[in-house]
C-alpha positions as CSV (number, residue, x, y, z in Angstrom):
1,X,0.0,0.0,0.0
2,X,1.8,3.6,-0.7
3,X,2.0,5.9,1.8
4,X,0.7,9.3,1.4
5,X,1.4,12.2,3.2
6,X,-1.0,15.4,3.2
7,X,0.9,19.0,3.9
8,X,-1.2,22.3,4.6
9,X,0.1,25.6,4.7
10,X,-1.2,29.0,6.4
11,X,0.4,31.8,7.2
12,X,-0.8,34.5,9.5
13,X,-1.9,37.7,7.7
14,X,-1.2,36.3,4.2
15,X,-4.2,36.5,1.5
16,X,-4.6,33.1,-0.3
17,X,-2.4,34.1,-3.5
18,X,0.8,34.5,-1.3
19,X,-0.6,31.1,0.1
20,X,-0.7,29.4,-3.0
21,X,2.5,30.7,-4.6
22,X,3.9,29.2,-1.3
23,X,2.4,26.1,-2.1
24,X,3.2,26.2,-5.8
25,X,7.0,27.0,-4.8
26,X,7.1,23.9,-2.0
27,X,5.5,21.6,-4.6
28,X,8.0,21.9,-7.6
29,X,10.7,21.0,-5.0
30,X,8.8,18.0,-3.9
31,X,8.5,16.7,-7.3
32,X,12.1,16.6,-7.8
33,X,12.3,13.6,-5.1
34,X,11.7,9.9,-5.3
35,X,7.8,10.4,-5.3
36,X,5.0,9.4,-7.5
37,X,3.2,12.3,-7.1
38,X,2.7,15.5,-5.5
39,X,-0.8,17.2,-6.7
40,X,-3.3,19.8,-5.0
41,X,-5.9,18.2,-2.8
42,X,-9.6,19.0,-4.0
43,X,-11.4,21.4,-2.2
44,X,-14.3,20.4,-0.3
45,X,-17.9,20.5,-1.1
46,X,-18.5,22.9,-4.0
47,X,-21.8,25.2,-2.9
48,X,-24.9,24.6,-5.0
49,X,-25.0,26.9,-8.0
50,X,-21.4,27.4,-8.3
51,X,-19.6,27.1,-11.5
52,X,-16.3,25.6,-10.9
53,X,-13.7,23.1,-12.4
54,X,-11.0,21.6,-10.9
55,X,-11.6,23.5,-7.0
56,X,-8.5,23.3,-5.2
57,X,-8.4,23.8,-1.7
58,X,-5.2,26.7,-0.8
59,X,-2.3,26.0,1.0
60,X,-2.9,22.0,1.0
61,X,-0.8,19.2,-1.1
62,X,-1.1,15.4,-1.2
63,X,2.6,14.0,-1.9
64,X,2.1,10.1,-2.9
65,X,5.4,8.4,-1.7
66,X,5.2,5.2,-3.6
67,X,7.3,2.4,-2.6
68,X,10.5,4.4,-1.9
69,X,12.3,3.7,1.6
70,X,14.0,6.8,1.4
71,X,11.1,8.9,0.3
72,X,9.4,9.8,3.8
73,X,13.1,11.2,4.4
74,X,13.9,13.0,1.6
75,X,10.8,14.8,1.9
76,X,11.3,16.0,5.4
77,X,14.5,17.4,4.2
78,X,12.9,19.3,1.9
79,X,10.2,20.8,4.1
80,X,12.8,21.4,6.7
81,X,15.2,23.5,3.9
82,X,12.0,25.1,2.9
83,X,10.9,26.0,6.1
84,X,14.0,27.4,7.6
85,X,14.2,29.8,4.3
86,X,11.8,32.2,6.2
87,X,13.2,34.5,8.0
88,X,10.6,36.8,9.5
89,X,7.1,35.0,9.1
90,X,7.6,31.2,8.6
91,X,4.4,29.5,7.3
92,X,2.4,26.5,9.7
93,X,2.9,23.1,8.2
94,X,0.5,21.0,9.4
95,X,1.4,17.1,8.2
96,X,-0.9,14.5,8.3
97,X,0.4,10.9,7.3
98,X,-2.2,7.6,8.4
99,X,-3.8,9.5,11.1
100,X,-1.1,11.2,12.9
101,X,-0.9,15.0,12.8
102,X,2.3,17.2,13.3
103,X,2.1,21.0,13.4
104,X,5.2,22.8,12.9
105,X,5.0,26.7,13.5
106,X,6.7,28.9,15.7
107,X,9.8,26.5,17.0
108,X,13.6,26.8,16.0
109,X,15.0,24.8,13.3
110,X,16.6,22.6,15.9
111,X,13.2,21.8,17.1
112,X,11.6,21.3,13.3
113,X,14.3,19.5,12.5
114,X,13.6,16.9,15.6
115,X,9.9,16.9,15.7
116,X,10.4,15.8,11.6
117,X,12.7,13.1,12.9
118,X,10.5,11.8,15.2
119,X,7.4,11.7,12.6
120,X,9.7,10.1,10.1
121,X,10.7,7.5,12.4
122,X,7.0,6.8,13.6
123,X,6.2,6.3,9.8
124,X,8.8,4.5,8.3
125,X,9.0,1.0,9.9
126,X,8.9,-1.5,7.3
127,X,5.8,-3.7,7.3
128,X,6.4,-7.5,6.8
C-alpha cells in the first residue's frame, strides 16, 4: 500500500495568492524527489449553483510516496530546507500521514528539524 502524506500551509496575515504561490514553490521541489506524485488536494464541497472546475483547496498538497524507503526522508528534508528559508514570518505546516498530525510553526530549526525526525521514524518502519 503507498503511503501518502497530506501538507497544509497558512500563514498568518497572508491572502490566499501569497498562500498558494507558497504552495506552488514547496510543490516543484517535492517533485524533484523519489515520489510518485505531489498534486493539490480537492477542495471540499462545492456550494450549489457554483460554477467551478478543478476547486482546489489553498495552501494543501497530497505527496504520494510510492514504494521508496528513502522517500518519507527526503521529503522531510525538503520541508525542513524550505521551512527554515523564512526569516521573519515562517508559514504553519501541518502534516498528516495515516492519522497522525504534526504541526510545525513557531519553533527553531533545531526543534523542526527533531519533531520531523521523530514523525519520520513513527512512519517508516517496514511492514512485513
Amino acid at each position: 500500500m503507498e503511503k501518502q502524506l497530506q501538507i497544509h500551509l497558512s500563514e498568518e496575515g497572508a491572502d490566499p495568492e501569497r498562500v498558494d504561490r507558497l504552495t506552488g514553490y514547496l510543490r516543484q521541489e517535492l517533485l524533484q524527489l523519489d515520489v510518485d506524485d505531489v498534486q493539490a488536494i480537492p477542495a471540499g464541497e462545492i456550494p450549489p449553483g457554483a460554477r467551478a472546475i478543478g476547486v482546489v483547496e489553498i495552501g494543501a498538497l497530497l505527496v504520494t510516496l510510492g514504494q521508496s524507503v528513502t522517500a518519507i526522508r527526503q521529503v522531510a528534508s525538503v520541508l525542513h530546507g524550505w521551512w527554515a528559508r523564512f526569516q521573519e514570518a515562517r508559514p504553519t505546516m501541518r502534516l498528516t500521514m495515516d492519522g497522525d498530525v504534526l504541526e510545525l510553526s513557531e519553533a527553531t530549526p533545531e526543534q523542526v528539524a527533531e519533531a520531523l525526525d521523530t514523525f519520520i521514524k513513527r512512519h517508516s518502519v517496514v511492514e512485513a
